[in-house]
Backbone as a ProteinNet text record, in pm:
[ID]
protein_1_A
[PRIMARY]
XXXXXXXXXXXXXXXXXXXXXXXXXXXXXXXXXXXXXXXXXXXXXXXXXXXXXXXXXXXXX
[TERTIARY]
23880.1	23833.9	23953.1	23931.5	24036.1	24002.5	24160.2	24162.9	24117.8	24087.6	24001	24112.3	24026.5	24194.5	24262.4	24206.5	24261.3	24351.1	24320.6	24410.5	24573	24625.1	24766.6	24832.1	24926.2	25021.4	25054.4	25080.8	25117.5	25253.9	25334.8	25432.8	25497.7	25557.6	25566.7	25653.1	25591.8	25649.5	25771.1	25859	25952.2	25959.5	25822.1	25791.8	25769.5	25738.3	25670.6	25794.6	25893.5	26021	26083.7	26137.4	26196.9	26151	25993.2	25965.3	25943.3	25936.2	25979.2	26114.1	26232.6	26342.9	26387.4	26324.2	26380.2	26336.2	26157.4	26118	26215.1	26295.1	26370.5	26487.2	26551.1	26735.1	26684.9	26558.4	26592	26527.1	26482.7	26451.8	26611.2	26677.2	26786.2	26805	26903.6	26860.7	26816.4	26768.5	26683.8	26825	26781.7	26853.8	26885	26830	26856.3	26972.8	26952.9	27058	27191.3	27206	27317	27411.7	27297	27403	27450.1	27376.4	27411	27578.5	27564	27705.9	27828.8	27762.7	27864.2	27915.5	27869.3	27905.5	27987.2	28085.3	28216.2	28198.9	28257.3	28248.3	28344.5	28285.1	28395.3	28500.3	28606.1	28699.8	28754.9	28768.1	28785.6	28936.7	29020.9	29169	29236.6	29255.3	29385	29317.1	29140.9	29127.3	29164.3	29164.8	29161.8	29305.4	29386.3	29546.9	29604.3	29597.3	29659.2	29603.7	29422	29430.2	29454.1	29473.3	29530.5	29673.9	29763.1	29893.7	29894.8	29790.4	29794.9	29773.8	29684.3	29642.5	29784	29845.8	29933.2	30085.3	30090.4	30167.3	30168.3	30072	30029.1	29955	29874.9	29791.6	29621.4	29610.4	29464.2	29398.9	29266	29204.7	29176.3
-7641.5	-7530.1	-7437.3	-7315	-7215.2	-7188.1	-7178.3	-7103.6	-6954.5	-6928.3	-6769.1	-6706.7	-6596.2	-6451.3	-6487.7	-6484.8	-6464.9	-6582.8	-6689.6	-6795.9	-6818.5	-6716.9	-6661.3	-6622.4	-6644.5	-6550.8	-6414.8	-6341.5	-6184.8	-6168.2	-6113.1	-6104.7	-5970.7	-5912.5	-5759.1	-5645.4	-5584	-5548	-5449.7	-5368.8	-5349.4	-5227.3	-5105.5	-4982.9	-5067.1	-5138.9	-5140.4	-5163.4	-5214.4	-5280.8	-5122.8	-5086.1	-4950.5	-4864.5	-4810.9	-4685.9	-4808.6	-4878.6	-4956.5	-4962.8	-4973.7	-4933.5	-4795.5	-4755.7	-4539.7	-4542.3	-4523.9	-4511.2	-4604.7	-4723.3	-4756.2	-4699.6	-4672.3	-4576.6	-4456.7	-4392.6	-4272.3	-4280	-4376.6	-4360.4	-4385.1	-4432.8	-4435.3	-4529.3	-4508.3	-4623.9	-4514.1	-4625.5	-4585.3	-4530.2	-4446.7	-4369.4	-4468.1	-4528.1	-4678.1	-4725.7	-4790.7	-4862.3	-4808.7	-4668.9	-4596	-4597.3	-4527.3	-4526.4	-4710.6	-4820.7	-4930.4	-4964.9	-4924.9	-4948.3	-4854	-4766	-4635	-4683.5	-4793.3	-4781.3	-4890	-4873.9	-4933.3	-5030	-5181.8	-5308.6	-5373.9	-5425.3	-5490.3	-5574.4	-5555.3	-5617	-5739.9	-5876.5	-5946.6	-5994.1	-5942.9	-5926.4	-5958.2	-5842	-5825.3	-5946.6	-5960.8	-6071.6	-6196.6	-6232.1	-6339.5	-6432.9	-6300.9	-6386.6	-6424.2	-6389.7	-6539.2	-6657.6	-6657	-6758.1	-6874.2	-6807.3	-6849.6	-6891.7	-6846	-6875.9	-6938.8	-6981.5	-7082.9	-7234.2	-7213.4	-7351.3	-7362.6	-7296.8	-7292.3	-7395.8	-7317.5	-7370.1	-7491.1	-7564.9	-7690.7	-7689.4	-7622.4	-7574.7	-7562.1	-7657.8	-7673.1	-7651.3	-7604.7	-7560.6	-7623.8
34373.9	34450.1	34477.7	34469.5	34447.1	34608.4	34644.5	34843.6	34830.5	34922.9	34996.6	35007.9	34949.8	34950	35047.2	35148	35318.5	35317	35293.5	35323.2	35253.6	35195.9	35118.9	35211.9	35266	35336	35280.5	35385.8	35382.5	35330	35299.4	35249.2	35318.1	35353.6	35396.7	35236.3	35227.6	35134.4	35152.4	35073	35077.9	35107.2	35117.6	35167.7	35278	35355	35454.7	35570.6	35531.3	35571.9	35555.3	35504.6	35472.7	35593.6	35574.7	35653.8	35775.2	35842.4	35993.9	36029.9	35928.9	35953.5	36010	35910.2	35957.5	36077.8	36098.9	36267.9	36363.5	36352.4	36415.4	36472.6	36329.4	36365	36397	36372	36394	36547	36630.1	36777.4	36864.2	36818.1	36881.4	36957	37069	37194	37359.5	37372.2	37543.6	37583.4	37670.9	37797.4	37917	37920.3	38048.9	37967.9	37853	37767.5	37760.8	37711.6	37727.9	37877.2	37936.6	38109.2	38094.6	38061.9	38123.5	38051.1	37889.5	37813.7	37898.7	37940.5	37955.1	38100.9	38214.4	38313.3	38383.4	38432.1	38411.2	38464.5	38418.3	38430.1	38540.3	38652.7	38750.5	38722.7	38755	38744.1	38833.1	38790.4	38880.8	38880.6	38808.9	38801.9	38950.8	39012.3	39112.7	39223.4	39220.8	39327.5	39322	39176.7	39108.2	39107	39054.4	39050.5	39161.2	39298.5	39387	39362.1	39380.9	39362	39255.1	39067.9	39013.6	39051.5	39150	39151.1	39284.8	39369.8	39475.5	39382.7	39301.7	39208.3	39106.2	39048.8	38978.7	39125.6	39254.8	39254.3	39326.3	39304.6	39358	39464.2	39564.7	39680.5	39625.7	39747.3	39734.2	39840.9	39854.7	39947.8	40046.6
[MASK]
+++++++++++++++++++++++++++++++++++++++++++++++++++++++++++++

C-alpha cells in the first residue's frame, strides 16, 4: 500500500527560504532592541576591588 500524499514531509524549498530571509534583514531590529544595546552597562569595578583586596589580603567577613 502506497502512503497518502499528505503523509510525506514538507520540505521548505529554497524560494521559500530566500524571500523569508529578505522580509527578515530588510525589517531590521525593533527600536526597544536598539535603545537596549545602545544603553550603557553598569559597572561593578571601583565597588568591587576592595573587596577583592580585603579577600586577597587574608580578611574575612
Amino acid at each position: 500500500m502506497k502512503p497518502h500524499i499528505t503523509d510525506r514531509p514538507r520540505s521548505p524549498t529554497p524560494q521559500r527560504m530566500r524571500r523569508y530571509l529578505e522580509i527578515e534583514r530588510a525589517s531590521g531590529q525593533h527600536p526597544a532592541v536598539r535603545a537596549l544595546i545602545k544603553r550603557p552597562k553598569p559597572s561593578d569595578g571601583p565597588r568591587r576591588t576592595p573587596q577583592f583586596l580585603r579577600i586577597a589580603r587574608g580578611y574575612s567577613a
